[in-house]
C-alpha positions as CSV (number, residue, x, y, z in Angstrom):
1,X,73.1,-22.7,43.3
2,X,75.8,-25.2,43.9
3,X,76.0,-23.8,47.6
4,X,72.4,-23.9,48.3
5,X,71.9,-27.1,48.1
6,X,74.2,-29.5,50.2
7,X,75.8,-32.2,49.9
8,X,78.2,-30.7,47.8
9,X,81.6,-32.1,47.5
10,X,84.1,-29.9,49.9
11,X,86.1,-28.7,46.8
12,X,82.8,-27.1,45.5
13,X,83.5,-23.8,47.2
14,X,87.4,-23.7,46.7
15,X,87.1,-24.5,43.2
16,X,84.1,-21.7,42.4
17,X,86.3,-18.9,44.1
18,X,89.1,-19.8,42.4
19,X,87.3,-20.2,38.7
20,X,85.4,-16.3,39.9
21,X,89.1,-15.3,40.6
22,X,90.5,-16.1,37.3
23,X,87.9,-14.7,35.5
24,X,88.3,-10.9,37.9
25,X,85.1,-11.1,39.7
26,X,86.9,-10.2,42.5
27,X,83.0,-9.0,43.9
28,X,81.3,-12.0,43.1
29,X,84.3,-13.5,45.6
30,X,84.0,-11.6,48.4
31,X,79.9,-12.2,47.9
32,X,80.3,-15.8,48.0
33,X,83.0,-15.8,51.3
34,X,80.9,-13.3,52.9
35,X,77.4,-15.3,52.3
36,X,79.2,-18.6,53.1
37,X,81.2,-18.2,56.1
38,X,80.4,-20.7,57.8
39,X,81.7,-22.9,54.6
40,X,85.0,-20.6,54.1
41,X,86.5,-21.2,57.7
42,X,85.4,-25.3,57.7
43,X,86.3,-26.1,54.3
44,X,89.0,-23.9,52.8
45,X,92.6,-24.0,54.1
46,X,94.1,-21.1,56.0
47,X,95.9,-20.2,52.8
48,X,93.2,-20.2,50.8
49,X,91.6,-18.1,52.9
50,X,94.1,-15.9,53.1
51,X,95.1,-16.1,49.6
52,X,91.0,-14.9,48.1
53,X,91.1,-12.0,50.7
54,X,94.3,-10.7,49.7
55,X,93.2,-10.7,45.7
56,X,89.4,-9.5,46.9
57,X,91.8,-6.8,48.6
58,X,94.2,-5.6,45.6
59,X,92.0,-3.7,43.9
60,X,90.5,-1.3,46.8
61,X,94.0,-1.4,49.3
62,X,96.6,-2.7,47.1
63,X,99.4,-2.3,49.5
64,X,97.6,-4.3,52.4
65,X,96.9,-6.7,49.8
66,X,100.5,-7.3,48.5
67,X,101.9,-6.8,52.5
68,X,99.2,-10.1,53.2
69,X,100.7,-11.9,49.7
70,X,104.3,-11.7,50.5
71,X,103.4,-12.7,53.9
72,X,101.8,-15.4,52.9
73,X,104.5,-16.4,50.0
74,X,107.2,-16.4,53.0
75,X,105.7,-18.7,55.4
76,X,104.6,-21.3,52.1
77,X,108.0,-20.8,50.9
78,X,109.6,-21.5,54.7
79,X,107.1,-24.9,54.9
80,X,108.7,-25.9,51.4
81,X,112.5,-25.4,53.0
82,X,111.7,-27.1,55.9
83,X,110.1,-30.0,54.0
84,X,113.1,-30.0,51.6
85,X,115.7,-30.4,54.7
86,X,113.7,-33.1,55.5
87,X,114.1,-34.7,52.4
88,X,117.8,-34.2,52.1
89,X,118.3,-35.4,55.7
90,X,116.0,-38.5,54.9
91,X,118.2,-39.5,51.6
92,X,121.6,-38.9,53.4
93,X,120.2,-41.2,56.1
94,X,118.7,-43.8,53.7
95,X,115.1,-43.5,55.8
96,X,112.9,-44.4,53.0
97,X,109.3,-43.8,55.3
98,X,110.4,-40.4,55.9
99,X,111.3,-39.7,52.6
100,X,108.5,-40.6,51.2
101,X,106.5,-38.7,53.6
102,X,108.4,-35.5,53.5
103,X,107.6,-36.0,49.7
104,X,104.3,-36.5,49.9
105,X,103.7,-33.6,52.2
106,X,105.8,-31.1,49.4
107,X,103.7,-32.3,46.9
């Protein structure tokens, strides 16, 4: 229903996969992503994205599922050292904009 009728805010469809996701309607997911796809690619972030395929995936290919999960977990967890160096390199340097920006982003 929420879908169906726009405007909808943008973190309507994020937030309903999620809440279906916690709840192990892992079909009701893929229903959603596969009816809205159009909505998935323009309002969800890659890693979203990525993220709600892999758990639709674990229970029919769990291997595929956890090969795109730790995947996934090594590029966010790469972005996070990267923005951590930044950091560091910022405080040493006593650059307070770029601090707060790399901060900002790792939040």
């Amino acid at each position: 229903y929420l879908l169906s009728n726009p405007p909808f805010p943008p973190e309507t469809l994020g937030n309903l996969l999620l809440l279906h996701c916690k709840y192990d309607n892992f079909n009701v997911v893929a229903d959603i992503m596969a009816e809205n796809s159009v909505h998935v690619s323009k309002l969800l972030s890659k890693e979203l994205q990525e993220y709600l395929e892999a758990v639709v995936m674990a229970s029919t290919f769990p291997e595929e599922a956890y090969r795109k999960m730790d995947s996934l977990a090594g590029r966010l967890v790469q972005n996070l050292r990267k923005l951590t160096k930044v950091i560091q390199d910022s405080r040493s340097e006593q650059d307070n904009a770029n601090m707060i920006s790399g901060l900002r982003k790792y939040d």
